[in-house]
C-alpha positions in Angstrom: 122.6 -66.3 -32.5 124.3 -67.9 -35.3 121.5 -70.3 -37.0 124.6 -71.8 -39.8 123.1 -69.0 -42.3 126.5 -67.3 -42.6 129.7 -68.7 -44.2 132.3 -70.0 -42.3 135.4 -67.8 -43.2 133.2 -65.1 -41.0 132.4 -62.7 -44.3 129.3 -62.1 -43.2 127.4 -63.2 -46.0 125.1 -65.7 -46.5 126.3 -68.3 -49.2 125.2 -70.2 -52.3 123.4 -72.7 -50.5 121.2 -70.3 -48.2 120.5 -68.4 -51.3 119.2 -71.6 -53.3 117.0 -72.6 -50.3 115.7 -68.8 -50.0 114.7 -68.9 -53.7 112.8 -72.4 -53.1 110.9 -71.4 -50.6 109.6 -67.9 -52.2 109.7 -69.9 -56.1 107.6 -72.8 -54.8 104.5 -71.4 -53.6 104.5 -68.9 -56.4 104.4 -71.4 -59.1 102.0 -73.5 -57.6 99.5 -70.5 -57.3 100.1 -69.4 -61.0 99.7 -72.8 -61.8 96.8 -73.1 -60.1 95.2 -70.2 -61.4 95.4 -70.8 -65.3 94.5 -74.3 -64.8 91.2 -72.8 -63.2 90.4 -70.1 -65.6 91.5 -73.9 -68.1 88.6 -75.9 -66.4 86.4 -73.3 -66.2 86.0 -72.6 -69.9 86.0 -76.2 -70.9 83.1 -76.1 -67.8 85.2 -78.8 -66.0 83.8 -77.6 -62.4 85.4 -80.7 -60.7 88.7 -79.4 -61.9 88.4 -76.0 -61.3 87.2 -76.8 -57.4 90.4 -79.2 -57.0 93.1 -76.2 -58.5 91.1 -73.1 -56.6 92.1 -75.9 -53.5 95.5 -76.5 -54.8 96.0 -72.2 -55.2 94.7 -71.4 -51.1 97.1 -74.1 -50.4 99.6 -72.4 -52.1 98.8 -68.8 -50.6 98.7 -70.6 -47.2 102.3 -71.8 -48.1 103.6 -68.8 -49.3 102.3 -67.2 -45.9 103.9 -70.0 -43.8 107.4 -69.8 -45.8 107.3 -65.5 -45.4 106.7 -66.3 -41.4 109.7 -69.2 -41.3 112.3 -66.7 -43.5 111.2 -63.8 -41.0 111.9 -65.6 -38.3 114.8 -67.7 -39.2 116.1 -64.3 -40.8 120.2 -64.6 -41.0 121.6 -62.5 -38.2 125.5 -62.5 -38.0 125.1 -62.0 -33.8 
């Protein structure tokens, strides 16, 4: 099953494009859960508990991402047949 994640000359590997949106989708939920997390440990010693509540929110979000974008590279995985 070709899914347009190969090149079209037939090399059989995946090109510059796939590899950028690869990257995205691991680089995007990684940041947001390291963002989240020293914004929290941030809030939590200025005792902002509002704060800390909204980016511990923000961080499962970006787990449950990360999980979601694991399951969609898996099972979109590039395949030349």
């Amino acid at each position: 099953m070709d899914n347009g994640a190969w090149k079209a000359d037939g090399s059989g590997r995946p090109g510059l494009g796939m590899f950028l949106l690869r990257a995205w989708m691991w680089m995007v939920p990684i940041v947001m859960l390291a963002g989240s997390a020293v914004f929290s440990v941030v809030a939590a010693l200025e005792g902002d508990w509002a704060l800390m509540g909204v980016m511990l929110v923000i961080g499962v979000f970006g787990l449950i991402l990360g999980l979601v974008h694991a399951w969609l590279l898996y099972r979109f995985r590039a395949s030349p047949h």
